[in-house]
Wavefront OBJ file of the C-alpha trace (Angstrom):
o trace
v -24.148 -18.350 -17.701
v -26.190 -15.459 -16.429
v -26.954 -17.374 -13.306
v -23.119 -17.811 -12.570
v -22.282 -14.681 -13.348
v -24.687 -13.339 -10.832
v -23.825 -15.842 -8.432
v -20.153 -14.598 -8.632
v -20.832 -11.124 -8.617
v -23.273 -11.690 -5.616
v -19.979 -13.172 -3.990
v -17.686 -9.861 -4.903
v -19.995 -7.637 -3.035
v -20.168 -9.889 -0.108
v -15.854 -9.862 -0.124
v -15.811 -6.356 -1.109
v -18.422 -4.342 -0.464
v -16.371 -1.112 -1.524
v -17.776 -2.575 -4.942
v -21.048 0.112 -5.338
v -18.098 3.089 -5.403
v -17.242 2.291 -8.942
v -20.326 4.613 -9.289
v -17.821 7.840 -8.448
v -15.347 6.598 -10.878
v -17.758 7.067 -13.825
v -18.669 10.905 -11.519
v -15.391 11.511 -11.389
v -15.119 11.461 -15.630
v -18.153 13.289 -16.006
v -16.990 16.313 -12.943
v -13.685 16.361 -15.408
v -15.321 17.012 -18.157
v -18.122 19.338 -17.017
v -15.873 21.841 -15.206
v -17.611 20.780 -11.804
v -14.173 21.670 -10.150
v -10.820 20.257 -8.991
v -12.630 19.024 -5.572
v -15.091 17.322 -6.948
v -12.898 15.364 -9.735
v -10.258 14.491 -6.657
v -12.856 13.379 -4.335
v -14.689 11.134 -6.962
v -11.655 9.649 -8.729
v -10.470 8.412 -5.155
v -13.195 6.658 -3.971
v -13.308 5.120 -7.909
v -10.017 4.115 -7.370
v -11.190 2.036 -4.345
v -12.997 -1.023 -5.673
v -10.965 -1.120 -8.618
v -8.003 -1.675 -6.353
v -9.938 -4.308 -4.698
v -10.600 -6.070 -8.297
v -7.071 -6.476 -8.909
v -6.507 -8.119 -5.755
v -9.671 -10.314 -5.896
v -8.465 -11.168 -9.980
v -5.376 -11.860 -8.446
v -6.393 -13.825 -5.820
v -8.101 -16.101 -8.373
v -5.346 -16.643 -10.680
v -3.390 -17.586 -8.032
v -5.932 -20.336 -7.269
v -5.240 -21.638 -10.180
v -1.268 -21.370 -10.357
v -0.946 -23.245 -7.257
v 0.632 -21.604 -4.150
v 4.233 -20.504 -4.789
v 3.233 -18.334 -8.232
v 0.117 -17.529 -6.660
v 2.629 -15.784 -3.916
v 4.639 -14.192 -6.596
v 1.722 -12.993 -8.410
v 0.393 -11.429 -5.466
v 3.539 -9.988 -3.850
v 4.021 -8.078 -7.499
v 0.122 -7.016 -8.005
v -0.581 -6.638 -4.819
v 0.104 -3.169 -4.683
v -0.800 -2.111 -8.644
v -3.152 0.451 -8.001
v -0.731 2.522 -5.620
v 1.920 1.814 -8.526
v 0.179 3.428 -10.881
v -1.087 6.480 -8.982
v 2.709 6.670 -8.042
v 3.470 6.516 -12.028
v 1.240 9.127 -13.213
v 2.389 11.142 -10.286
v 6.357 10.843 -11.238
v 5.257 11.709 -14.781
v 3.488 15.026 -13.233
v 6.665 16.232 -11.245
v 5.222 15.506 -8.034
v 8.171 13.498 -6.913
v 7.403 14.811 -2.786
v 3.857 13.221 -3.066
v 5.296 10.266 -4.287
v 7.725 9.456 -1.717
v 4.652 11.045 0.445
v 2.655 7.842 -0.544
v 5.515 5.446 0.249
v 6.216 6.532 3.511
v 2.364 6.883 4.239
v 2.137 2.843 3.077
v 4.209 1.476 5.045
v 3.305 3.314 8.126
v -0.303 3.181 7.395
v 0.023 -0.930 7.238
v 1.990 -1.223 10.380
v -0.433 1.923 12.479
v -3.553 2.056 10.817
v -4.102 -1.450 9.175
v -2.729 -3.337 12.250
v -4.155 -0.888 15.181
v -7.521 -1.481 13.681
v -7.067 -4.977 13.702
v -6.204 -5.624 16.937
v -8.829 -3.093 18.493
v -11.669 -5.033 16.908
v -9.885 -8.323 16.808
v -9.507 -7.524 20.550
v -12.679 -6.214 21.396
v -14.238 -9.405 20.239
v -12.486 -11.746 21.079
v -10.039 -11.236 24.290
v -6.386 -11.171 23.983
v -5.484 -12.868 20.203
v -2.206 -14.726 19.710
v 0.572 -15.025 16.814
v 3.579 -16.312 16.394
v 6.023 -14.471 18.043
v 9.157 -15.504 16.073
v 8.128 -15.025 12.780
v 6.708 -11.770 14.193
v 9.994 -11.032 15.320
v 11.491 -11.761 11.733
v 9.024 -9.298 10.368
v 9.967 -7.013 12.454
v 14.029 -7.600 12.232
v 13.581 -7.507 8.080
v 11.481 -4.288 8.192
v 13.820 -2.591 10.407
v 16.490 -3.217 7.791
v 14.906 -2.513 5.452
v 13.372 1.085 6.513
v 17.384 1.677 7.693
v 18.128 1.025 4.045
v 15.466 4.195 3.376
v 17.100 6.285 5.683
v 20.822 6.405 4.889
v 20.250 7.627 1.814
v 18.887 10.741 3.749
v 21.789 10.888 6.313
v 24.391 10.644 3.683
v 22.970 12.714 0.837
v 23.131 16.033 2.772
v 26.957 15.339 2.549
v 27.043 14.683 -1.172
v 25.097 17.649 -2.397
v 22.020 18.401 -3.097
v 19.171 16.233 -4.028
v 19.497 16.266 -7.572
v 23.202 15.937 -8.094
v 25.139 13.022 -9.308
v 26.224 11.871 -6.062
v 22.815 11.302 -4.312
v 21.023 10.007 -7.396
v 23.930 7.483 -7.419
v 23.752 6.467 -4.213
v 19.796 6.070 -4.307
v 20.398 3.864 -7.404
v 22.604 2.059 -5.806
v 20.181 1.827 -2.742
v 17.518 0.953 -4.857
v 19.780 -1.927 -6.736
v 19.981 -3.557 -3.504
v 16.611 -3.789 -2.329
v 15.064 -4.975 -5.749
v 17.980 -8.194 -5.261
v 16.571 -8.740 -1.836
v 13.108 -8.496 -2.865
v 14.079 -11.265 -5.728
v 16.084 -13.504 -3.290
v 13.063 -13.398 -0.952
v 10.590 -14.123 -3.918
v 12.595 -17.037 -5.284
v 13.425 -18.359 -1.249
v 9.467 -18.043 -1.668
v 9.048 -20.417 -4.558
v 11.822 -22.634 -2.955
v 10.256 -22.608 0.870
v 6.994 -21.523 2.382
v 6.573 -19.003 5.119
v 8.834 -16.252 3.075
v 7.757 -12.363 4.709
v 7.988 -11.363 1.180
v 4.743 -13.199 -0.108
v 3.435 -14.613 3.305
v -0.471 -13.354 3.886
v -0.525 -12.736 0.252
v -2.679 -16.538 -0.684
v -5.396 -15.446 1.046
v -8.514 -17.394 -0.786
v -6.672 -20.019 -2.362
v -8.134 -22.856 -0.094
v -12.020 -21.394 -1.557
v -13.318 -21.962 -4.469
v -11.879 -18.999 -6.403
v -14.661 -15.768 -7.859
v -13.631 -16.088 -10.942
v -12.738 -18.533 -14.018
v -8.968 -17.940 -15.528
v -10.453 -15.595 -18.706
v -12.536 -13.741 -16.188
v -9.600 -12.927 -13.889
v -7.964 -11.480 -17.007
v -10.555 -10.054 -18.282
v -11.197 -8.089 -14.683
v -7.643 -7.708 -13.993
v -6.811 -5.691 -17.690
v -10.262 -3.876 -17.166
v -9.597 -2.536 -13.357
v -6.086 -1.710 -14.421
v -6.752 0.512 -16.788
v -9.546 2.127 -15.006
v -7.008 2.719 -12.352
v -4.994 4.113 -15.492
v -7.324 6.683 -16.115
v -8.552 7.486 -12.635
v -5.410 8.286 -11.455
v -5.017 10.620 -14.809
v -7.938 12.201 -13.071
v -7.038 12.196 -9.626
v -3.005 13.083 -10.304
v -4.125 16.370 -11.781
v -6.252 17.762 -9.624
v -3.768 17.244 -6.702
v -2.375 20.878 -6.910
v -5.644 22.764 -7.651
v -6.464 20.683 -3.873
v -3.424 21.765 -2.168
v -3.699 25.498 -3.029
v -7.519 26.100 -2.898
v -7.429 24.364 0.887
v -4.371 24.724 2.020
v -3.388 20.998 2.263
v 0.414 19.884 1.970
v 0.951 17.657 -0.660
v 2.737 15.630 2.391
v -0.960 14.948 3.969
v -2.581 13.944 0.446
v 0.537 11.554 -0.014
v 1.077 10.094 3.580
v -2.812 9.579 4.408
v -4.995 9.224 1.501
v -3.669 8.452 -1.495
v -2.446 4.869 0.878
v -5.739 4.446 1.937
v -7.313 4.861 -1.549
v -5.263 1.922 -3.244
v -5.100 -0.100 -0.305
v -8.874 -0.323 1.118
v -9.668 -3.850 -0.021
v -6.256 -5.118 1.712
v -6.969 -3.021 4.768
v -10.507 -4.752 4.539
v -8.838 -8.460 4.528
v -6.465 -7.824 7.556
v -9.246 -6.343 9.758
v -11.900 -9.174 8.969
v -8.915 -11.972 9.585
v -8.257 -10.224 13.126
v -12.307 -10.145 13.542
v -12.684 -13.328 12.738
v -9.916 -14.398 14.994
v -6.791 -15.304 13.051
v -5.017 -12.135 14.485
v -1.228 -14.630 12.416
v -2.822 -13.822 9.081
v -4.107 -10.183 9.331
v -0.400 -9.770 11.067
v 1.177 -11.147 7.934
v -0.784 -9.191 5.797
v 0.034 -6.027 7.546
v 3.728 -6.369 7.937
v 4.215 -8.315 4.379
v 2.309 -5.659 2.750
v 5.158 -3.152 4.417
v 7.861 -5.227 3.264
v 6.322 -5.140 -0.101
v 6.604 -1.535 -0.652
v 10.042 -0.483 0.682
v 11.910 -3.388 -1.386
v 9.759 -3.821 -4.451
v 7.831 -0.435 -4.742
v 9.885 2.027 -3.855
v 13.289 0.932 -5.690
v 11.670 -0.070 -8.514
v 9.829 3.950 -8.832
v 13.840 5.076 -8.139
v 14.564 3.224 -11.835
v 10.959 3.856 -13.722
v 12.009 7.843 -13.061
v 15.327 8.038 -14.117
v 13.836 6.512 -17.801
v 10.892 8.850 -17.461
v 13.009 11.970 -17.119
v 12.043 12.823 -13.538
v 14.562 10.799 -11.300
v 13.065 10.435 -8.074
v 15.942 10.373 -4.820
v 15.635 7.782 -1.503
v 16.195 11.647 -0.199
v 13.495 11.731 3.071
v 12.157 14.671 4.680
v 12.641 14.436 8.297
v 9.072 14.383 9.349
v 9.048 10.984 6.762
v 11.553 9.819 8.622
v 10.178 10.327 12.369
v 6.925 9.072 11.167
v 8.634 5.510 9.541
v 10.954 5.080 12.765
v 7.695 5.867 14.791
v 5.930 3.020 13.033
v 8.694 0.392 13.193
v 9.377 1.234 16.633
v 6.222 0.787 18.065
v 5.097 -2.194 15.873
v 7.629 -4.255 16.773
v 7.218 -3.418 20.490
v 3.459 -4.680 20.016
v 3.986 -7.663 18.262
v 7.572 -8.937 20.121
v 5.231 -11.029 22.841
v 3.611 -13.092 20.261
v -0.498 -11.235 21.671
v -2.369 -8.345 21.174
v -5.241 -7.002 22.660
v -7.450 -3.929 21.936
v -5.726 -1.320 23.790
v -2.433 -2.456 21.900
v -4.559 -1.391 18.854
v -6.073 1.687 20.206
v -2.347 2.516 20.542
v -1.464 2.116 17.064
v -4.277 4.246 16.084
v -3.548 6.828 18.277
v 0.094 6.956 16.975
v -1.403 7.445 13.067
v -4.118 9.903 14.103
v -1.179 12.386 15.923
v 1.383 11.339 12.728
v -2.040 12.120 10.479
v -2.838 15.636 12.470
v 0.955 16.726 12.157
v 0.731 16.309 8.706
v -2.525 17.992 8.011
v -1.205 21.160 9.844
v 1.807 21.367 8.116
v 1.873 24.098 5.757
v 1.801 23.871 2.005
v 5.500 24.315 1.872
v 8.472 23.325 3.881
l 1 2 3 4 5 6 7 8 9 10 11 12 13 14 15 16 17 18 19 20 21 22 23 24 25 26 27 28 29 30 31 32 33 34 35 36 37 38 39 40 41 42 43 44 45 46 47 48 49 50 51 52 53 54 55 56 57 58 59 60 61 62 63 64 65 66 67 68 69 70 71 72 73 74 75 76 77 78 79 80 81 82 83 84 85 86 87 88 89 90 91 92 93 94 95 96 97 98 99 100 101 102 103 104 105 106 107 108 109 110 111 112 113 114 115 116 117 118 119 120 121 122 123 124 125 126 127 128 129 130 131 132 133 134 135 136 137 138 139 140 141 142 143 144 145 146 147 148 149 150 151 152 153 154 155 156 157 158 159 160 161 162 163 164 165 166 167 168 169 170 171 172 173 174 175 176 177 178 179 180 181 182 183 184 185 186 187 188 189 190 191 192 193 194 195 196 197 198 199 200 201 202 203 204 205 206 207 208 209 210 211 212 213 214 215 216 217 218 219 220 221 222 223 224 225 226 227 228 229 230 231 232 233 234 235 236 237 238 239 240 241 242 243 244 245 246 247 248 249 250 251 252 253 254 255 256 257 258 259 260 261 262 263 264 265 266 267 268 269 270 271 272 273 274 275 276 277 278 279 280 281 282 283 284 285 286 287 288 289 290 291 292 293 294 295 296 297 298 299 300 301 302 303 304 305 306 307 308 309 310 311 312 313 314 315 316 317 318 319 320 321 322 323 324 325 326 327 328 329 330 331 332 333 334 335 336 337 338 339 340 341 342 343 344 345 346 347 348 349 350 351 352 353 354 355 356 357 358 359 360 361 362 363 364 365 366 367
Protein backbone atom coordinates (compact mmCIF):
# COMPACT_ATOMS: atom_id res chain seq x y z
CA UNK A 1 0.00 0.00 0.00
CA UNK A 2 2.82 2.31 0.91
CA UNK A 3 4.58 1.42 -2.27
CA UNK A 4 1.46 2.54 -4.37
CA UNK A 5 0.87 5.31 -2.63
CA UNK A 6 4.31 6.56 -3.31
CA UNK A 7 4.23 5.44 -6.70
CA UNK A 8 1.10 7.67 -7.23
CA UNK A 9 2.25 10.52 -5.48
CA UNK A 10 5.64 10.23 -7.39
CA UNK A 11 3.23 10.55 -10.51
CA UNK A 12 1.32 13.91 -9.07
CA UNK A 13 4.54 15.75 -8.86
CA UNK A 14 5.64 14.69 -12.22
CA UNK A 15 1.83 16.12 -13.66
CA UNK A 16 1.90 18.90 -11.31
CA UNK A 17 4.81 20.04 -10.07
CA UNK A 18 3.04 23.21 -8.46
CA UNK A 19 2.53 20.31 -5.79
CA UNK A 20 5.66 21.48 -3.16
CA UNK A 21 3.50 25.05 -2.80
CA UNK A 22 1.05 23.43 -0.50
CA UNK A 23 3.98 24.36 1.86
CA UNK A 24 2.65 28.31 1.74
CA UNK A 25 -0.81 27.21 2.37
CA UNK A 26 0.08 25.84 5.84
CA UNK A 27 2.51 29.71 5.93
CA UNK A 28 -0.23 31.36 4.98
CA UNK A 29 -2.36 29.98 8.38
CA UNK A 30 0.44 30.48 10.53
CA UNK A 31 1.25 34.56 8.93
CA UNK A 32 -2.75 34.85 9.88
CA UNK A 33 -2.43 33.96 13.00
CA UNK A 34 0.91 35.49 14.03
CA UNK A 35 0.13 39.04 12.87
CA UNK A 36 3.01 38.68 10.17
CA UNK A 37 0.85 41.15 8.02
CA UNK A 38 -1.82 41.38 5.29
CA UNK A 39 1.11 40.85 2.53
CA UNK A 40 2.40 38.08 3.75
CA UNK A 41 -1.08 36.13 4.46
CA UNK A 42 -2.18 37.26 0.62
CA UNK A 43 0.97 36.21 -0.92
CA UNK A 44 1.06 32.74 0.89
CA UNK A 45 -2.63 31.83 0.68
CA UNK A 46 -2.28 32.33 -3.24
CA UNK A 47 0.37 30.28 -4.07
CA UNK A 48 -1.52 27.57 -1.45
CA UNK A 49 -4.34 27.93 -3.45
CA UNK A 50 -2.29 26.73 -6.49
CA UNK A 51 -1.77 22.99 -6.12
CA UNK A 52 -4.88 22.58 -4.41
CA UNK A 53 -6.58 23.82 -7.54
CA UNK A 54 -4.55 21.42 -9.42
CA UNK A 55 -5.84 18.44 -6.98
CA UNK A 56 -9.29 19.02 -7.85
CA UNK A 57 -8.64 18.82 -11.39
CA UNK A 58 -6.26 15.80 -11.17
CA UNK A 59 -9.27 14.06 -8.56
CA UNK A 60 -11.43 14.98 -11.19
CA UNK A 61 -9.67 13.79 -13.90
CA UNK A 62 -9.66 10.37 -12.20
CA UNK A 63 -13.20 10.01 -11.46
CA UNK A 64 -13.89 10.71 -14.74
CA UNK A 65 -11.74 7.71 -15.73
CA UNK A 66 -13.85 5.80 -14.12
CA UNK A 67 -17.39 7.28 -15.20
CA UNK A 68 -16.59 6.77 -18.71
CA UNK A 69 -16.35 9.78 -21.10
CA UNK A 70 -19.63 11.71 -21.31
CA UNK A 71 -19.94 12.15 -17.15
CA UNK A 72 -16.37 12.37 -17.05
CA UNK A 73 -17.09 15.65 -19.41
CA UNK A 74 -19.80 16.81 -17.16
CA UNK A 75 -17.85 16.31 -14.13
CA UNK A 76 -15.12 18.25 -15.44
CA UNK A 77 -16.95 21.09 -17.21
CA UNK A 78 -18.70 21.71 -13.50
CA UNK A 79 -15.32 21.20 -11.29
CA UNK A 80 -13.22 22.38 -13.53
CA UNK A 81 -13.22 25.71 -12.34
CA UNK A 82 -14.02 25.02 -8.28
CA UNK A 83 -11.25 26.73 -6.88
CA UNK A 84 -12.01 30.15 -8.76
CA UNK A 85 -15.75 29.41 -7.56
CA UNK A 86 -15.00 29.48 -4.30
CA UNK A 87 -12.56 32.40 -4.10
CA UNK A 88 -15.46 34.12 -6.09
CA UNK A 89 -17.93 32.90 -3.10
CA UNK A 90 -16.08 34.08 -0.21
CA UNK A 91 -15.48 37.21 -2.14
CA UNK A 92 -19.45 37.93 -2.83
CA UNK A 93 -19.91 37.14 0.87
CA UNK A 94 -17.14 40.01 1.65
CA UNK A 95 -18.87 42.78 -0.55
CA UNK A 96 -16.29 42.75 -3.05
CA UNK A 97 -18.71 42.32 -5.86
CA UNK A 98 -15.99 44.61 -8.45
CA UNK A 99 -13.24 41.96 -7.72
CA UNK A 100 -15.51 39.41 -8.50
CA UNK A 101 -16.64 40.35 -11.81
CA UNK A 102 -12.72 41.48 -11.86
CA UNK A 103 -11.90 37.66 -11.78
CA UNK A 104 -14.45 36.75 -14.47
CA UNK A 105 -13.45 39.03 -16.93
CA UNK A 106 -9.67 38.33 -16.08
CA UNK A 107 -10.62 34.29 -16.82
CA UNK A 108 -11.79 34.43 -19.76
CA UNK A 109 -9.33 36.79 -21.20
CA UNK A 110 -6.50 35.25 -19.43
CA UNK A 111 -7.50 31.67 -21.22
CA UNK A 112 -7.89 33.11 -24.63
CA UNK A 113 -4.32 35.80 -24.16
CA UNK A 114 -2.29 34.34 -21.66
CA UNK A 115 -3.08 30.51 -21.66
CA UNK A 116 -3.23 30.33 -25.51
CA UNK A 117 -0.28 33.01 -26.38
CA UNK A 118 1.93 30.88 -24.25
CA UNK A 119 0.99 27.95 -25.97
CA UNK A 120 1.56 28.75 -29.24
CA UNK A 121 4.97 30.65 -28.52
CA UNK A 122 6.46 27.48 -27.09
CA UNK A 123 4.33 25.12 -29.07
CA UNK A 124 5.78 27.21 -31.95
CA UNK A 125 9.16 27.61 -31.00
CA UNK A 126 9.52 23.89 -30.92
CA UNK A 127 7.98 22.68 -33.25
CA UNK A 128 7.33 25.01 -36.52
CA UNK A 129 3.98 26.16 -37.47
CA UNK A 130 1.24 23.68 -35.39
CA UNK A 131 -2.16 22.95 -36.92
CA UNK A 132 -5.95 22.62 -35.59
CA UNK A 133 -8.99 22.32 -36.83
CA UNK A 134 -10.12 25.30 -38.21
CA UNK A 135 -13.92 24.75 -38.10
CA UNK A 136 -14.40 23.73 -34.80
CA UNK A 137 -12.01 26.62 -34.06
CA UNK A 138 -14.29 28.72 -35.78
CA UNK A 139 -17.32 27.36 -33.63
CA UNK A 140 -15.37 28.27 -30.57
CA UNK A 141 -14.91 31.30 -31.62
CA UNK A 142 -18.69 32.03 -33.07
CA UNK A 143 -20.12 30.57 -29.43
CA UNK A 144 -17.71 32.77 -27.39
CA UNK A 145 -18.52 35.78 -29.27
CA UNK A 146 -22.14 35.22 -28.28
CA UNK A 147 -21.67 34.53 -25.49
CA UNK A 148 -19.28 37.57 -24.26
CA UNK A 149 -22.20 39.80 -26.34
CA UNK A 150 -24.58 38.24 -23.85
CA UNK A 151 -22.03 39.94 -21.00
CA UNK A 152 -22.12 43.10 -22.54
CA UNK A 153 -25.74 44.16 -23.09
CA UNK A 154 -26.41 44.01 -19.81
CA UNK A 155 -23.86 46.97 -19.57
CA UNK A 156 -25.25 48.91 -22.62
CA UNK A 157 -28.75 48.66 -21.43
CA UNK A 158 -28.44 49.07 -17.67
CA UNK A 159 -27.20 52.70 -17.87
CA UNK A 160 -30.78 53.27 -19.29
CA UNK A 161 -32.61 51.46 -16.52
CA UNK A 162 -30.98 53.03 -13.53
CA UNK A 163 -28.45 52.46 -11.57
CA UNK A 164 -26.70 49.30 -10.79
CA UNK A 165 -28.55 48.24 -7.94
CA UNK A 166 -32.10 48.99 -8.91
CA UNK A 167 -34.81 46.64 -9.85
CA UNK A 168 -34.51 47.07 -13.42
CA UNK A 169 -30.81 46.04 -13.97
CA UNK A 170 -30.81 43.27 -11.37
CA UNK A 171 -33.78 41.99 -13.45
CA UNK A 172 -32.35 42.11 -16.50
CA UNK A 173 -28.97 40.43 -15.26
CA UNK A 174 -31.22 37.64 -13.86
CA UNK A 175 -32.74 37.30 -16.74
CA UNK A 176 -29.28 37.34 -18.56
CA UNK A 177 -28.01 34.98 -16.29
CA UNK A 178 -31.29 32.55 -16.77
CA UNK A 179 -30.29 32.26 -20.24
CA UNK A 180 -26.83 31.35 -20.17
CA UNK A 181 -27.17 28.65 -17.33
CA UNK A 182 -30.03 26.92 -20.15
CA UNK A 183 -27.36 27.13 -22.76
CA UNK A 184 -24.72 25.87 -20.62
CA UNK A 185 -27.28 22.78 -19.79
CA UNK A 186 -28.32 22.27 -23.49
CA UNK A 187 -24.60 22.16 -24.36
CA UNK A 188 -23.85 19.72 -21.37
CA UNK A 189 -26.68 17.34 -22.21
CA UNK A 190 -25.83 17.80 -26.42
CA UNK A 191 -22.48 16.65 -24.59
CA UNK A 192 -23.76 13.44 -23.10
CA UNK A 193 -25.85 12.93 -26.35
CA UNK A 194 -22.76 13.73 -28.98
CA UNK A 195 -19.04 14.13 -28.65
CA UNK A 196 -17.06 17.13 -29.67
CA UNK A 197 -19.53 19.62 -27.52
CA UNK A 198 -17.24 23.25 -26.80
CA UNK A 199 -18.86 23.02 -23.50
CA UNK A 200 -16.86 19.91 -22.14
CA UNK A 201 -14.41 19.38 -25.16
CA UNK A 202 -10.51 19.41 -23.76
CA UNK A 203 -11.98 18.71 -20.45
CA UNK A 204 -11.09 14.34 -20.62
CA UNK A 205 -7.75 15.00 -20.65
CA UNK A 206 -6.12 11.64 -18.93
CA UNK A 207 -8.86 9.39 -19.41
CA UNK A 208 -7.01 7.17 -22.05
CA UNK A 209 -4.00 6.70 -18.87
CA UNK A 210 -4.24 4.80 -16.26
CA UNK A 211 -5.90 7.23 -13.83
CA UNK A 212 -3.59 8.69 -10.25
CA UNK A 213 -5.92 7.71 -8.19
CA UNK A 214 -8.46 4.81 -7.01
CA UNK A 215 -12.36 6.05 -6.78
CA UNK A 216 -12.09 6.57 -2.60
CA UNK A 217 -8.84 8.37 -3.16
CA UNK A 218 -10.29 10.83 -5.71
CA UNK A 219 -12.89 11.59 -3.04
CA UNK A 220 -10.94 11.57 -0.47
CA UNK A 221 -8.47 14.31 -2.37
CA UNK A 222 -11.24 16.04 -3.98
CA UNK A 223 -13.30 16.85 -0.30
CA UNK A 224 -9.73 17.50 1.23
CA UNK A 225 -8.42 20.18 -1.56
CA UNK A 226 -11.86 21.70 -1.51
CA UNK A 227 -11.97 22.65 1.67
CA UNK A 228 -8.46 23.76 1.85
CA UNK A 229 -9.43 26.01 -0.96
CA UNK A 230 -12.38 26.84 1.58
CA UNK A 231 -10.20 28.14 4.03
CA UNK A 232 -7.44 29.62 1.91
CA UNK A 233 -9.57 31.75 0.22
CA UNK A 234 -11.04 32.81 3.90
CA UNK A 235 -7.44 33.84 4.15
CA UNK A 236 -6.70 35.29 0.98
CA UNK A 237 -10.42 37.16 0.56
CA UNK A 238 -9.57 39.20 3.62
CA UNK A 239 -6.52 40.46 3.17
CA UNK A 240 -7.49 41.80 -0.33
CA UNK A 241 -8.24 45.39 0.97
CA UNK A 242 -5.39 45.74 3.53
CA UNK A 243 -3.32 44.90 -0.25
CA UNK A 244 -5.07 47.43 -2.22
CA UNK A 245 -4.63 50.35 0.24
CA UNK A 246 -1.10 49.67 1.70
CA UNK A 247 0.23 49.44 -2.25
CA UNK A 248 -1.91 51.14 -4.07
CA UNK A 249 -3.26 48.25 -6.25
CA UNK A 250 -6.91 48.41 -7.79
CA UNK A 251 -8.91 45.74 -6.77
CA UNK A 252 -9.44 45.55 -10.80
CA UNK A 253 -5.59 44.27 -11.16
CA UNK A 254 -5.88 41.67 -8.13
CA UNK A 255 -9.21 40.43 -9.86
CA UNK A 256 -8.32 40.52 -13.67
CA UNK A 257 -4.61 39.07 -13.27
CA UNK A 258 -4.03 37.07 -10.27
CA UNK A 259 -6.65 35.81 -8.57
CA UNK A 260 -7.24 33.85 -12.54
CA UNK A 261 -3.93 32.75 -12.49
CA UNK A 262 -4.02 31.43 -8.88
CA UNK A 263 -7.05 28.94 -9.46
CA UNK A 264 -6.20 28.19 -12.85
CA UNK A 265 -2.28 27.24 -12.85
CA UNK A 266 -2.64 23.48 -13.19
CA UNK A 267 -5.08 24.06 -16.35
CA UNK A 268 -2.76 26.71 -17.72
CA UNK A 269 -0.01 23.95 -17.09
CA UNK A 270 -2.07 21.21 -19.29
CA UNK A 271 -2.72 23.57 -22.33
CA UNK A 272 0.94 24.71 -22.56
CA UNK A 273 2.49 21.07 -22.25
CA UNK A 274 -0.31 19.79 -25.01
CA UNK A 275 0.96 22.73 -27.41
CA UNK A 276 4.73 21.62 -26.34
CA UNK A 277 4.20 18.42 -26.95
CA UNK A 278 2.59 19.13 -30.24
CA UNK A 279 -1.17 18.70 -30.09
CA UNK A 280 -1.60 22.56 -30.48
CA UNK A 281 -6.25 20.90 -31.15
CA UNK A 282 -6.20 19.97 -27.48
CA UNK A 283 -4.38 22.85 -25.65
CA UNK A 284 -6.82 25.01 -28.16
CA UNK A 285 -9.82 23.26 -26.71
CA UNK A 286 -8.73 23.62 -23.40
CA UNK A 287 -8.18 27.28 -23.73
CA UNK A 288 -11.31 28.31 -25.46
CA UNK A 289 -13.63 25.56 -23.53
CA UNK A 290 -12.25 26.73 -20.36
CA UNK A 291 -13.63 30.44 -21.60
CA UNK A 292 -16.86 29.10 -22.48
CA UNK A 293 -16.98 27.54 -19.13
CA UNK A 294 -16.91 30.63 -17.17
CA UNK A 295 -19.18 33.13 -18.98
CA UNK A 296 -22.20 30.48 -19.18
CA UNK A 297 -21.74 28.37 -16.10
CA UNK A 298 -19.63 30.63 -13.71
CA UNK A 299 -20.66 33.77 -14.05
CA UNK A 300 -24.65 33.30 -14.17
CA UNK A 301 -24.64 30.94 -11.72
CA UNK A 302 -22.52 33.78 -9.05
CA UNK A 303 -25.57 36.32 -10.49
CA UNK A 304 -28.15 33.68 -8.49
CA UNK A 305 -25.71 32.42 -5.42
CA UNK A 306 -25.71 36.51 -4.56
CA UNK A 307 -29.08 37.41 -4.72
CA UNK A 308 -29.64 34.34 -1.83
CA UNK A 309 -26.52 35.56 -0.08
CA UNK A 310 -27.75 39.12 0.29
CA UNK A 311 -25.17 40.76 -1.98
CA UNK A 312 -26.72 40.55 -5.58
CA UNK A 313 -24.02 40.82 -7.92
CA UNK A 314 -25.12 42.80 -11.62
CA UNK A 315 -23.78 41.53 -15.42
CA UNK A 316 -23.09 45.56 -14.98
CA UNK A 317 -19.24 45.85 -16.74
CA UNK A 318 -16.89 48.55 -16.33
CA UNK A 319 -15.74 49.72 -19.60
CA UNK A 320 -12.14 48.86 -19.28
CA UNK A 321 -13.80 44.98 -18.63
CA UNK A 322 -15.37 45.40 -21.54
CA UNK A 323 -12.41 46.66 -23.96
CA UNK A 324 -10.27 44.08 -22.41
CA UNK A 325 -13.06 40.95 -23.21
CA UNK A 326 -13.74 42.41 -26.87
CA UNK A 327 -9.84 42.72 -27.10
CA UNK A 328 -9.52 39.04 -26.30
CA UNK A 329 -12.30 37.67 -28.53
CA UNK A 330 -11.24 39.80 -31.24
CA UNK A 331 -7.89 38.85 -31.56
CA UNK A 332 -8.34 35.11 -30.67
CA UNK A 333 -10.50 34.42 -33.19
CA UNK A 334 -8.35 36.28 -35.77
CA UNK A 335 -5.44 33.78 -34.66
CA UNK A 336 -7.16 30.72 -34.70
CA UNK A 337 -9.70 31.40 -38.02
CA UNK A 338 -6.75 29.70 -40.41
CA UNK A 339 -6.79 26.48 -38.63
CA UNK A 340 -2.25 27.25 -37.58
CA UNK A 341 -0.37 29.02 -35.26
CA UNK A 342 3.04 29.77 -34.92
CA UNK A 343 5.15 31.52 -32.22
CA UNK A 344 4.86 35.01 -33.19
CA UNK A 345 0.94 34.45 -33.24
CA UNK A 346 1.63 33.67 -29.52
CA UNK A 347 4.05 36.35 -28.77
CA UNK A 348 1.04 38.41 -29.94
CA UNK A 349 -1.35 37.18 -27.53
CA UNK A 350 1.03 37.81 -24.82
CA UNK A 351 1.77 41.07 -25.75
CA UNK A 352 -2.00 41.93 -25.85
CA UNK A 353 -2.34 40.56 -21.88
CA UNK A 354 0.90 42.19 -20.73
CA UNK A 355 -0.49 45.96 -22.14
CA UNK A 356 -4.33 44.80 -20.82
CA UNK A 357 -2.19 43.61 -17.45
CA UNK A 358 -0.05 47.13 -17.28
CA UNK A 359 -3.36 49.22 -17.82
CA UNK A 360 -4.76 47.62 -15.07
CA UNK A 361 -1.94 47.81 -12.64
CA UNK A 362 -1.79 51.66 -13.21
CA UNK A 363 -5.18 52.24 -12.71
CA UNK A 364 -5.86 53.88 -9.57
CA UNK A 365 -7.50 52.40 -6.52
CA UNK A 366 -10.75 53.95 -7.48
CA UNK A 367 -12.63 54.73 -10.59
Amino acid sequence: MGIILRMNMRRVLKENPTTVLLIAGIFAAIAHFANWGASWVFALAALGVIPLAGFIGSATEALAHYTGPKIGGLLNATLGNAAELIITLVAIREGLLELVKASITGSIIGNLLLVMGMAALLGGLKNGVQSFDRKQAGNYAVLLALTILALVIPSFFGHSLGDEGSAGVETLSLGVAGVMILLYVLGVAYSLKYSGSPITAGQNKTTHNQPAFSVTTAIVILAAATLGVVLLSELLVGAVESVVSQYGLSEFFIGIILIPIVGNVAEHLVAVQSAYRNKMELSMEISLSSSLQIALFVAPLLVFISLAMGHPLTLMFNPFELVSLGAGVLIAALVSMDGESNWLEGATLMAVYLILGLAFFLLPTAI
